[in-house]
N, C-alpha and C positions, 0 to 999 in steps of 0.2 A: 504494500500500500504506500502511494506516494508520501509522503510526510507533507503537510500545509505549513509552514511556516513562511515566514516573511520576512524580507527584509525591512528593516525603520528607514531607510532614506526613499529607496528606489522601489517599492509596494509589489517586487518582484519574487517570486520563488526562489526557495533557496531549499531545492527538492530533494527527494532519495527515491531515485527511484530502483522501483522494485517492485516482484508482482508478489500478488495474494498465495497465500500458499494456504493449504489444510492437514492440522496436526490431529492423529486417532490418538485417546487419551488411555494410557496404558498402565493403570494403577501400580506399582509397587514398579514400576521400570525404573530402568540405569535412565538416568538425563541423556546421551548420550542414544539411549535403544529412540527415545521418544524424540528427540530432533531430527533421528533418520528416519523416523516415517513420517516425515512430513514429504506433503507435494505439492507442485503447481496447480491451482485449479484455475487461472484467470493469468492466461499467457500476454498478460501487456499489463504498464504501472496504471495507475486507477487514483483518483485525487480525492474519489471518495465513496462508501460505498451504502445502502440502505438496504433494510431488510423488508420484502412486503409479499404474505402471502404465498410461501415456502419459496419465494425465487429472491436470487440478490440481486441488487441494482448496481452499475458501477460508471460511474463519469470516469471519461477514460483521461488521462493526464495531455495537458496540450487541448480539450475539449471539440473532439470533434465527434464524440457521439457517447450517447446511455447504451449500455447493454443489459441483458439481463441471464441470469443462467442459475439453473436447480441444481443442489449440493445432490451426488452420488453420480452428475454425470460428465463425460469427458469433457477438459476444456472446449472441445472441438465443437460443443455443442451449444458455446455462446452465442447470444441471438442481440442483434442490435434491434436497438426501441426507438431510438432518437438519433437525429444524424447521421451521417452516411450509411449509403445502404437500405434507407426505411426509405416509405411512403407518407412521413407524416410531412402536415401542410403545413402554412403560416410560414414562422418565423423556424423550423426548423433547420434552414439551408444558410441561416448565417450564426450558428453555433460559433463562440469564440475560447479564451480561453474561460473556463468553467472552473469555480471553485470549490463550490457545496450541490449539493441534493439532497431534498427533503420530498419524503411521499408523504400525501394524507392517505388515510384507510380508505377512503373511496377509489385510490388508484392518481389522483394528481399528483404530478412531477410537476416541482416547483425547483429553478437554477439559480444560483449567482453566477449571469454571464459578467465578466471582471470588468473584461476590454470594452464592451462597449455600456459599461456600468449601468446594468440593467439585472429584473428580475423576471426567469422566463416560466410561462406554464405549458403543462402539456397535457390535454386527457381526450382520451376518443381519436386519434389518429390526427389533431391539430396543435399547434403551438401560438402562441400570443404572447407578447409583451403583459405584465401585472400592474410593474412602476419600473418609468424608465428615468433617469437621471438619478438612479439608485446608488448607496453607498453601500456595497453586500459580499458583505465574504461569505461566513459558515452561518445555515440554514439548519432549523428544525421545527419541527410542524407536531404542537403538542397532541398529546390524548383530546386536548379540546378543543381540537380545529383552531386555533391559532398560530399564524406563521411569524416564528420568530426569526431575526436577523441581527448577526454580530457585523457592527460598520467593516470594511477592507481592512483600515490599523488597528481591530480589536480594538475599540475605546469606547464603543455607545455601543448600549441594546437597544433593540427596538422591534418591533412587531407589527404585522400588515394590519393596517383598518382601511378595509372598500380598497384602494389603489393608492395609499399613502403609505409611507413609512412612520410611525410614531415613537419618540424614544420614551426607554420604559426609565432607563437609567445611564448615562453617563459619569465613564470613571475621574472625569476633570473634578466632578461636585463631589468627589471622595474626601476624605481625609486622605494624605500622603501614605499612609501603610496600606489603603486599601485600594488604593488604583490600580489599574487591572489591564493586560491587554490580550482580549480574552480568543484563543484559539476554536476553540471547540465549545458545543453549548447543550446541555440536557435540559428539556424541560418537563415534569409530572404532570399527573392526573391534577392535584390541587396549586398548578400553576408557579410550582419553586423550581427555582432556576441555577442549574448548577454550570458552571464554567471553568474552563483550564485558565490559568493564566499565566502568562510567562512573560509581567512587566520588568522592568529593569532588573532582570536574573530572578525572579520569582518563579517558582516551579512547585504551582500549587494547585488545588481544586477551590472554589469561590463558591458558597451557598448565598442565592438570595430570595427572600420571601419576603413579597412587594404586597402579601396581605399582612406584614407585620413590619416592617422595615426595611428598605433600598440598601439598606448600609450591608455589603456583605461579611460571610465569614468562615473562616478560612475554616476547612473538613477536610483538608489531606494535605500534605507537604510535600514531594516528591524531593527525593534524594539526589544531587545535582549530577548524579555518575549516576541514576535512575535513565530509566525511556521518558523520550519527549513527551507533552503532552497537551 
């Protein structure tokens, strides 16, 4: 899986690429028996990947198209959804570079196309613009049909209302410890919001619950010889 990170000057990838592999979990095994049964199941790097409805989804790195493909069968057997290759309409034939995918339960593919800072949908064999002069890196699409969006710099949340971006919380209005520049984003069923952050060397997990307080707090540390996150 590609890694998303970012550069702070130039809003550019500073990628690893690498494809998806699938590890069988072999209770009481040598580390060593269980890293060689891994394998390739998704032969290209992927920027990001969702899960809906026993098939996984993957934005392929570079974005020039979603694929989708079912765990037990061969790579060979990856199927393109979006961009090259398909049939869908709209705005599917100017895919750029792509940072996130978020699916709702009903089947919408929702993108952060970067380059031409916009955010794209896709359902029923068409694609359309949502909000165009968008600020949208990583994408997720709660239990309750809300589409949240972390800005390109990680520095503002914010969530789709009708065809606007609204911010829920920006990390400028923090206090100094708790500014955040947030990679990755979970959101629950009761709407708390957990994020990675990785501001000036911080290598942590951010909890925010915006029916009690914007102010976040910090629920994991990651170990700076730890995996990115």
């Amino acid at each position: 899986l590609t890694s998303r990170r970012r550069t702070q000057s130039s809003g550019t990838f500073q990628s690893k690429r690498c494809c998806l592999q699938h590890w069988s979990q072999f209770f009481g095994a040598s580390t060593a028996s269980i890293e060689a049964s891994g394998r390739e199941v998704l032969p290209f790097p992927c920027v990001s990947l969702r899960w809906h409805k026993g098939e996984l989804f993957a934005a392929h790195f570079g974005g020039q198209r979603i694929t989708s493909w079912k765990p037990g069968e061969p790579s060979s057997c990856v199927r393109p959804v979006v961009g090259e290759d398909t049939a869908v309409t709209g705005t599917n034939a100017v895919l750029n570079v792509l940072d996130d995918l978020a699916i709702s339960p009903g089947g919408e593919m929702f993108v952060s196309d970067c380059l031409n800072q916009r955010i794209l949908r896709f359902q029923n064999g068409s694609g359309d613009v949502v909000v165009g002069n968008a600020d949208a890196g990583a994408l997720f699409y709660s239990p309750n049909e809300v589409l949240y969006v972390v800005s390109w710099d990680g520095r503002t949340l914010q969530k789709l209302v009708g065809s606007t971006l609204e911010t829920v919380i920006a990390s400028e209005s923090l206090p100094a410890d708790m500014q955040f520049k947030a990679c990755e984003i979970l959101v629950t069923k009761e709407e708390v919001i957990y994020i990675s952050d990785n501001f000036e060397g911080n290598r942590r997990i951010l909890c925010i619950n915006p029916a009690q307080s914007l102010e976040p707090v910090v629920v994991a540390q990651i170990p700076t010889d730890g995996p990115s996150v």
